[in-house]
Structure formats: structure tokens, C-alpha cells
C-alpha positions as CSV (number, residue, x, y, z in Angstrom):
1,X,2.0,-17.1,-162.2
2,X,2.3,-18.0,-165.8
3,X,5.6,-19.2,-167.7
4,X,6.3,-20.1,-171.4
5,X,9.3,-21.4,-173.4
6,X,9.3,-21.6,-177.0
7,X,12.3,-24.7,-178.9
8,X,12.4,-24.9,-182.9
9,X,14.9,-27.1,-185.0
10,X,15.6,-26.7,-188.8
11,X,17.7,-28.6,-190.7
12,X,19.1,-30.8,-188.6
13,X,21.2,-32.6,-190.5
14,X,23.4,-29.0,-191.4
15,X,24.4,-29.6,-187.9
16,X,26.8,-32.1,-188.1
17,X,28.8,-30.1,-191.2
18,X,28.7,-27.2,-188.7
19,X,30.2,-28.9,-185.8
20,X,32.2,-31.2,-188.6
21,X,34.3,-28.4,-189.4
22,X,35.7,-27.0,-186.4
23,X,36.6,-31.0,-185.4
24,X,38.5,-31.2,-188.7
25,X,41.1,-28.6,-187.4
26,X,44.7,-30.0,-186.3
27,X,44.6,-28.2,-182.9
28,X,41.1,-29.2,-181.9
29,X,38.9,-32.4,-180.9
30,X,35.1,-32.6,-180.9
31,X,33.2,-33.4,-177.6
32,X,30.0,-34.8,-176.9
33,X,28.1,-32.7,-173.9
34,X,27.4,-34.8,-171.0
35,X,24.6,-33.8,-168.2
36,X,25.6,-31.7,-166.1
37,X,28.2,-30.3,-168.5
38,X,29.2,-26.4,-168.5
39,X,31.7,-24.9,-170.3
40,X,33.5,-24.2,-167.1
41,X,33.6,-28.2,-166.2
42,X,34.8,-28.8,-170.0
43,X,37.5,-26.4,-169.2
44,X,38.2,-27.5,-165.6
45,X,38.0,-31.2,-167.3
46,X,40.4,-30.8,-170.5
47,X,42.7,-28.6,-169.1
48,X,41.6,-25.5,-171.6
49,X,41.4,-22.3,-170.2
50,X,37.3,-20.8,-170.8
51,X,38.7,-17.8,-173.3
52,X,40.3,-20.7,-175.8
53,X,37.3,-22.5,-175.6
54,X,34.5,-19.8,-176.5
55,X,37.3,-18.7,-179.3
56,X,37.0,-22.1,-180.7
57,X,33.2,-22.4,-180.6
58,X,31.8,-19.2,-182.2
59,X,28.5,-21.0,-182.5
60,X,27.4,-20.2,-178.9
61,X,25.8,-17.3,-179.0
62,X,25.3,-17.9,-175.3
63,X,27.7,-19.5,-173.5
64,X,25.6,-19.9,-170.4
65,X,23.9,-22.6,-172.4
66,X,25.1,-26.0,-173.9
67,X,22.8,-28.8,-173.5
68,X,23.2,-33.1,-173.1
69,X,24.5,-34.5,-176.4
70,X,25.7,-30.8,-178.2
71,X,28.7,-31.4,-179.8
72,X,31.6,-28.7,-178.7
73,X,35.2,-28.1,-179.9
74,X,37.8,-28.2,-177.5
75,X,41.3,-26.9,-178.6
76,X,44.8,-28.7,-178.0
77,X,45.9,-27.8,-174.4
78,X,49.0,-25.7,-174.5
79,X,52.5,-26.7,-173.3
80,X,52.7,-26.7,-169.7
81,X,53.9,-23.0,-168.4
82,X,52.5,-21.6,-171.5
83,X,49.6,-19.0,-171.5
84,X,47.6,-18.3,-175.0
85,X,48.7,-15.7,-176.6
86,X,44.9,-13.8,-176.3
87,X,42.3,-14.0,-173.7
88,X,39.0,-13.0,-174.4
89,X,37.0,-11.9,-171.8
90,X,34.9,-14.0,-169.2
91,X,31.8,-15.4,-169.6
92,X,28.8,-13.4,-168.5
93,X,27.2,-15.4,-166.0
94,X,23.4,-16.5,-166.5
95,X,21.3,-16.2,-163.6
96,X,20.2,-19.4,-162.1
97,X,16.9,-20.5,-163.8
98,X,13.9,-20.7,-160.8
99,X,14.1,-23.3,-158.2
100,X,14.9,-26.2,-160.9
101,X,15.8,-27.1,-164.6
102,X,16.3,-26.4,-170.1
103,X,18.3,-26.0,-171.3
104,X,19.1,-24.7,-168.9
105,X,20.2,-22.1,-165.2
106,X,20.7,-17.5,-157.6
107,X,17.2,-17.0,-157.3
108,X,15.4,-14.0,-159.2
109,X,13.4,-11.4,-157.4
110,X,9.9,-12.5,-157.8
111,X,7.7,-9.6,-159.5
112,X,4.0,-9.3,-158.8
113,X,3.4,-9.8,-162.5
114,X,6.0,-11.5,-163.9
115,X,6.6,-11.3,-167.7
116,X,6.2,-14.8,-169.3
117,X,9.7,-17.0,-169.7
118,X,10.5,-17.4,-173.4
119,X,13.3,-19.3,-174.6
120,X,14.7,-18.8,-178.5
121,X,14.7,-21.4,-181.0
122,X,16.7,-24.2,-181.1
123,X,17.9,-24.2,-184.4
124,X,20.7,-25.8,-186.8
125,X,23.0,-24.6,-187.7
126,X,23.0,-21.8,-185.1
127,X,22.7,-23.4,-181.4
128,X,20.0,-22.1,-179.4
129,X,20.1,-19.3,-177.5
130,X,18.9,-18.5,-173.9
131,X,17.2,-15.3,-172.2
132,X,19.3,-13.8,-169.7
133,X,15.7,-12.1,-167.9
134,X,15.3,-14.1,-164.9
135,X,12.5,-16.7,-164.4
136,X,9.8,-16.8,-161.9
137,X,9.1,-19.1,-159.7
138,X,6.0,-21.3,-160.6
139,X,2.9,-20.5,-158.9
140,X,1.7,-23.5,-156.8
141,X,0.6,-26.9,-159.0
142,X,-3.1,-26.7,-159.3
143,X,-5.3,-29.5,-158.1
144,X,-5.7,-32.0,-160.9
145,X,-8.2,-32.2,-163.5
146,X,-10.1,-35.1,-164.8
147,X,-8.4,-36.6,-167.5
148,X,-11.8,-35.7,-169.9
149,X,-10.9,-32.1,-169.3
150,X,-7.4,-32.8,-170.1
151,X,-8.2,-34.3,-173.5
152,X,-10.9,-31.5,-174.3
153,X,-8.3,-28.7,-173.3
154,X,-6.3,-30.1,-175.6
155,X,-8.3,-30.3,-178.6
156,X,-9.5,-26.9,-177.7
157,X,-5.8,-25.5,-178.2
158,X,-5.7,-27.5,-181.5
159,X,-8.6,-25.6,-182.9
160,X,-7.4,-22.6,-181.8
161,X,-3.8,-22.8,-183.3
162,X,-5.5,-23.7,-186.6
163,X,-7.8,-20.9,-186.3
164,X,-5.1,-18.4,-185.9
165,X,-3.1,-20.3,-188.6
166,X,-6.1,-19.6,-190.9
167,X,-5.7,-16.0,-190.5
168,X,-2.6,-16.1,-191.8
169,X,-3.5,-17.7,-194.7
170,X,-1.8,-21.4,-193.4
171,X,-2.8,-24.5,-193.9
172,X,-3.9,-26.1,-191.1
173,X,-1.5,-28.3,-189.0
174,X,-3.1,-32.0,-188.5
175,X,-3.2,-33.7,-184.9
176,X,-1.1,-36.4,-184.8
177,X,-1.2,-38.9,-182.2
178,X,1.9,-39.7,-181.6
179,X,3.3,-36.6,-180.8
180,X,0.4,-36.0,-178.5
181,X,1.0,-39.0,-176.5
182,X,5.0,-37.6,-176.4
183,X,3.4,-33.8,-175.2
184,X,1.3,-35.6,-172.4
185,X,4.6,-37.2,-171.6
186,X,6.1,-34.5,-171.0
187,X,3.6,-32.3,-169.3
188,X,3.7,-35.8,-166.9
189,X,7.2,-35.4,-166.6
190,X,7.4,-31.9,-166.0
191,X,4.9,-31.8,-163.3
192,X,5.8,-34.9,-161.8
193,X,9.6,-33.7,-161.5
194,X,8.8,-30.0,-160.7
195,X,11.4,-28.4,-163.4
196,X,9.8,-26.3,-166.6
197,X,12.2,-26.8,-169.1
198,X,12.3,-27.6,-172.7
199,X,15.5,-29.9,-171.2
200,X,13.7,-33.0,-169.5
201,X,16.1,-35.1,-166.8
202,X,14.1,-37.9,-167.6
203,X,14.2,-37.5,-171.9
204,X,16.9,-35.0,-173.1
205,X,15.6,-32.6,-175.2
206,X,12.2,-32.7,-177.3
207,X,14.0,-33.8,-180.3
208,X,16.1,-36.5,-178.6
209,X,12.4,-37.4,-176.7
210,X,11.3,-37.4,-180.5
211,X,13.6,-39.8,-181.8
212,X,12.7,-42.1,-178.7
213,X,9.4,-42.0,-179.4
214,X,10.0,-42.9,-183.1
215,X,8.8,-40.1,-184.4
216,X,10.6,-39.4,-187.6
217,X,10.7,-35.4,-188.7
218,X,12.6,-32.8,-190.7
219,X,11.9,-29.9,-188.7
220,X,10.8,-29.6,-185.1
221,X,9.8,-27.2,-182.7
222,X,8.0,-27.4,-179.4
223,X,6.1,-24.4,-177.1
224,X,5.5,-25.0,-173.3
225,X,3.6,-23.3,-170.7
226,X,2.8,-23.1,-167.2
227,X,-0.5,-21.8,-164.9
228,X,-2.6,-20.3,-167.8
229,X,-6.5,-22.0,-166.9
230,X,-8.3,-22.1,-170.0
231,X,-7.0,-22.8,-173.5
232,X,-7.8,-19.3,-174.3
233,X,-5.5,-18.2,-172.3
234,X,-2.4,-20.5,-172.8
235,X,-3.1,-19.6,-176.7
236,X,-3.3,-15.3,-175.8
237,X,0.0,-16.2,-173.7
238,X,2.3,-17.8,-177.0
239,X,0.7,-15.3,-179.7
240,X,1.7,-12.5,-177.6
241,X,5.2,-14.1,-177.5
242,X,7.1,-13.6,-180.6
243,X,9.3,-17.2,-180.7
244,X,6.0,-19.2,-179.6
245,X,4.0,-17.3,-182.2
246,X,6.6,-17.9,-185.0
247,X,6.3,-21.6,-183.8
248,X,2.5,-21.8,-184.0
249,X,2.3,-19.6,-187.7
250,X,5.6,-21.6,-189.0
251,X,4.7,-22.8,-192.6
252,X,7.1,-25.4,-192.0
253,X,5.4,-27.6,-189.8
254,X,2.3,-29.4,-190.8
255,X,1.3,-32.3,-187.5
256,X,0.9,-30.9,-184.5
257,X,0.4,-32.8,-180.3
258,X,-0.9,-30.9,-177.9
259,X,-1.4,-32.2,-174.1
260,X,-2.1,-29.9,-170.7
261,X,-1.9,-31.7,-167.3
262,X,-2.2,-30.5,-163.9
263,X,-1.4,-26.7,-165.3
264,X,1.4,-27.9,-167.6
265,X,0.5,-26.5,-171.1
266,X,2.7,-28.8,-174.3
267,X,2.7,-28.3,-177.9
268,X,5.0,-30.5,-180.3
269,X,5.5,-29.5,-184.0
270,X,6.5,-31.5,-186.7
271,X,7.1,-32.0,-190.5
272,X,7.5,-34.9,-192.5
């Protein structure tokens, strides 16, 4: 059973003039996203009913979906005994992501073939987006490979994204080690903890796992995968997928790290 997610980032730094102006207004705050947050716990928590708070942050195109470290606008509470004036309808809830964890999300039905998981970008300044087709449930970890395999496969999906790039007319993308060591990471950490998420409990997201890593960039993007055996076939699985293909053809990015572990499939993008 094969799963993919797709994260991008551009222009980070727009982000903080996006979330700057809503906290500028006299009736609202700014709040940092903890774990574990949802909107309905940042309601329950400042006393904001969930209709005033999706008004007040029209950034969320989904608002199933806020992640560790998102900044979010809460409004001033109103007067005891008062109701707002409008309430806008309740928020559509997401089904719960498969037996786990990104960005985040009760249990799908599990098809025989199940469509591959895609996630859309994470970008500035429009937050990310998530899916609301459920996810299947993994297919059981394969047995692990030697760790020569794991480099070659890796390689192998290298050569095969610049092929494809070269295609297009794109310049190559160069490996860089760094950001391979962060994929490997984070295939670990993904099989280790048994979630498949661009959302890791252990780092945050790939560009907070970025910055941890010191690696410096000015726009970002990372594709995942899960079950696909060769690198053929983790490579057929993100071209046929539109986000993961924009990803892989961006002419934004110009390093790439890829890393595959135990069936867990991770790119990393980067320019600089």
C-alpha cells in the first residue's frame, strides 16, 4: 500500500507581514500554535467562539489544519452575556488521518487500491492546505535493507529527478549533503515512530527541521513516500502526482537530499 505527501514554502519571510497585519488590529492578538493545538482548543482556551475565529483568520483555507509554531489571530473576547453579531458556519470536520500523525488528522475505509496521499504545498503567504480524501493505512514495514542499498536507492532517485528535470528543459538540482543526512533523519524518524507526516513529533515541520539542521534556504519544499520498492517506482508515484511533480520540476530549487529507509521514501528541496 503506497502513500505520498508533497510540502513547498516560498517566500518565507512574506509570512510574518501576513500574519503582521491581522495582529496590528485593536480587537485582535496574535498566537503562537502549540502541539496539539486545534482551532477548537484555541477557542475552548481564549474564550472565542470557532465562527469569530475562522472570520478573523481568512488565511486558513482549511481549518482542519494549523500546525506547531503557525501564528493565528485570536479576536477580543466579547462582554460576558454577549453573542457576536454573525456566526459563520461550523467547521467541516477532517477525517482522522490513518492510525497516526502532518500536519495533520476516525478511521478511513481501507480500498483495495488505495489512491496515493498528497498533501498541498506549504506555502507563504497562503498557509498550507490539507486533502480532505482519507488516508490509508500503511502496508506493513518491510524488512530492512542493507544500508549500501539505502545509499544506492538514493542516488538512483537523484538521477532520476534530474533526468526528468532535463526534459523540461531544468537545470539540474545538485545533491547536497546536508539535506540528505536531514532526509535520512527523517525517513528514521518516520519509521521508527510509525506516523507519515510531513509534521515530525520529534522535529516540527521540514523547515523548522531545516533550520535545526542549519541549513539556511529561501525556498523549501519536501516530497515523502511510503511502500514503493524500487526507485522507479517511488519516482512514477510523485510525477503522477501533481504537487510532488511541481516540487520535483520547480525552477526554484537548485540542491536537492534524498534518503529511503525501511520503505520510507524522502526528498528535501532547497535554494540558496
Amino acid at each position: 500500500m503506497k502513500s505520498i505527501k508533497k510540502a513547498t514554502l516560498v517566500g518565507v519571510f512574506a509570512l510574518t507581514s501576513v500574519f503582521g497585519a491581522g495582529a496590528a488590529s485593536a480587537s485582535a492578538e496574535p498566537c503562537n500554535v502549540s502541539g496539539g493545538d486545534t482551532l477548537a482548543t484555541l477557542s475552548n482556551k481564549y474564550g472565542i467562539d470557532l465562527a469569530s475565529l475562522l472570520t478573523s483568520n481568512p488565511q486558513l483555507k482549511n481549518p482542519n489544519f494549523i500546525w506547531k509554531g503557525m501564528q493565528i489571530v485570536v479576536p477580543a473576547a466579547p462582554p460576558a452575556g454577549e453573542k457576536p453579531s454573525a456566526e459563520a458556519p461550523a467547521a467541516p470536520t477532517a477525517p482522522e488521518k490513518k492510525p497516526e500523525a502532518q500536519k495533520p488528522s476516525a478511521p478511513p475505509a481501507k480500498p483495495s487500491k488505495p489512491a496515493p496521499e498528497t498533501q498541498a504545498p506549504v506555502s507563504t503567504p497562503k498557509p498550507t492546505t490539507k486533502p480532505s480524501a482519507p488516508v490509508a493505512t500503511p502496508s506493513p514495514k518491510p524488512a530492512e535493507k542493507p544500508a549500501a542499498s539505502q545509499s544506492e536507492f538514493a542516488d538512483q532517485v537523484v538521477t532520476l529527478v534530474n533526468q526528468e528535470r532535463a526534459k523540461a528543459g531544468l537545470k539540474p538540482l545538485a545533491s547536497d549533503s546536508a539535506l540528505a543526512a536531514m532526509a535520512l533523519d527523517k525517513a528514521k524518524d518516520m519509521y521508527t515512530n510509525n506516523y507519515f507526516d510531513h509534521n515530525s513529533p520529534t522535529y516540527g515541520s521540514p523547515f523548522d527541521m531545516m533550520k535545526s539542521y542549519g541549513i539556511s534556504y529561501t525556498y523549501a519544499g519536501e516530497n515523502i513516500a511510503k511502500g514503493q520498492r524500487t526507485p522507479q517506482d517511488v519516482m512514477n508515484s510523485w510525477m503522477n502526482s501533481q504537487g510532488h511533480r511541481e516540487n520535483i520540476l520547480s525552477p526554484n530549487f537548485t540542491k536537492i537530499g534524498v534518503a529511503y529507509y525501511n520503505g520510507e521514501w524522502v526528498q528535501e528541496f532547497i535554494a540558496n
